[in-house]
C-alpha positions as CSV (number, residue, x, y, z in Angstrom):
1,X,-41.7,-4.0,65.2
2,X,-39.3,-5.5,62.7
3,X,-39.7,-3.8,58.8
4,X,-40.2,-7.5,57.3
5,X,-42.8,-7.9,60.3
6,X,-44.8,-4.8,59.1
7,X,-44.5,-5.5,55.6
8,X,-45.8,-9.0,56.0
9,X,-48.7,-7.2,58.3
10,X,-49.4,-4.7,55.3
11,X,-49.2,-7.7,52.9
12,X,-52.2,-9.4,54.9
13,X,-54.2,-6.3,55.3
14,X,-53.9,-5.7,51.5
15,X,-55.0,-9.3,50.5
16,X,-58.0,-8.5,53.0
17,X,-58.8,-5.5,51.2
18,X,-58.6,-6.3,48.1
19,X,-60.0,-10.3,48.1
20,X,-59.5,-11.6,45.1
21,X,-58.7,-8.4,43.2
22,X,-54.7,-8.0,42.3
23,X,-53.3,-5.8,44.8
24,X,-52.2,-2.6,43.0
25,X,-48.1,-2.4,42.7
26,X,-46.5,0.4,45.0
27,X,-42.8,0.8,45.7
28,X,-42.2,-1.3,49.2
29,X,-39.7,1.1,51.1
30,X,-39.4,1.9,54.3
31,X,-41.8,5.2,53.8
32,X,-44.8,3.4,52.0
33,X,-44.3,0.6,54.3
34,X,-45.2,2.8,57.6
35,X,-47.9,5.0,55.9
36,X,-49.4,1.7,54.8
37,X,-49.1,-0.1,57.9
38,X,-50.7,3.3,60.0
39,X,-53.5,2.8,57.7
40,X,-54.2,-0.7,58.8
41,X,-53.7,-0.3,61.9
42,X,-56.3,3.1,61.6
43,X,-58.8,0.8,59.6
44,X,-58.1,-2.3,62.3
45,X,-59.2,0.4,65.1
46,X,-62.2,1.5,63.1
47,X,-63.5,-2.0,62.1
48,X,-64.0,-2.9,66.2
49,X,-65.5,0.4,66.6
50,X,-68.5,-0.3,63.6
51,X,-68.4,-3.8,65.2
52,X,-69.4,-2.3,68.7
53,X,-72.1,-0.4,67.5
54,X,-73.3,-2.7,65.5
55,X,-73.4,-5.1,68.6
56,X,-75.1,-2.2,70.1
57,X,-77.7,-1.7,67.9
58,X,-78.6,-5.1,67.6
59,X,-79.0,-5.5,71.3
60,X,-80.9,-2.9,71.6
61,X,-83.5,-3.6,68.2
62,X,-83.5,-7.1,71.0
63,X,-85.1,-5.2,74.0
64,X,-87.4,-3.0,71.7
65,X,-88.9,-6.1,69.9
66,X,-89.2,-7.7,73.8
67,X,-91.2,-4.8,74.7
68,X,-93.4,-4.5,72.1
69,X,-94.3,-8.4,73.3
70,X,-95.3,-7.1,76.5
């Protein structure tokens, strides 16, 4: 992946974070740009993984409520 590619990817993921807060400043260097970018990529990865369970859970509060009908 291209530097200006991540840094536009950690640019997104900060908006995201931060809605309509000011992003704080931080030096945008090669170093800050990858921790940054691993940590978006990290909380991307987690994100889906609440998702699933929550899917889960929800599907599953489903088929207890339809038991209790029966």
């Amino acid at each position: 992946m291209e530097p200006l590619e991540r840094e536009t990817q950690v640019a997104a993921w900060l908006k995201k974070i931060f809605g309509d807060h000011p992003i704080p400043q931080y030096e945008v260097n090669p170093r800050t740009t990858e921790i940054l970018h691993h940590l978006s990529e990290r909380n991307r990865v987690r994100d889906r993984d609440v998702c699933l369970v929550v899917e889960d859970l929800k599907q599953k509060a489903s088929e207890y409520e339809s038991e209790v009908f029966f």
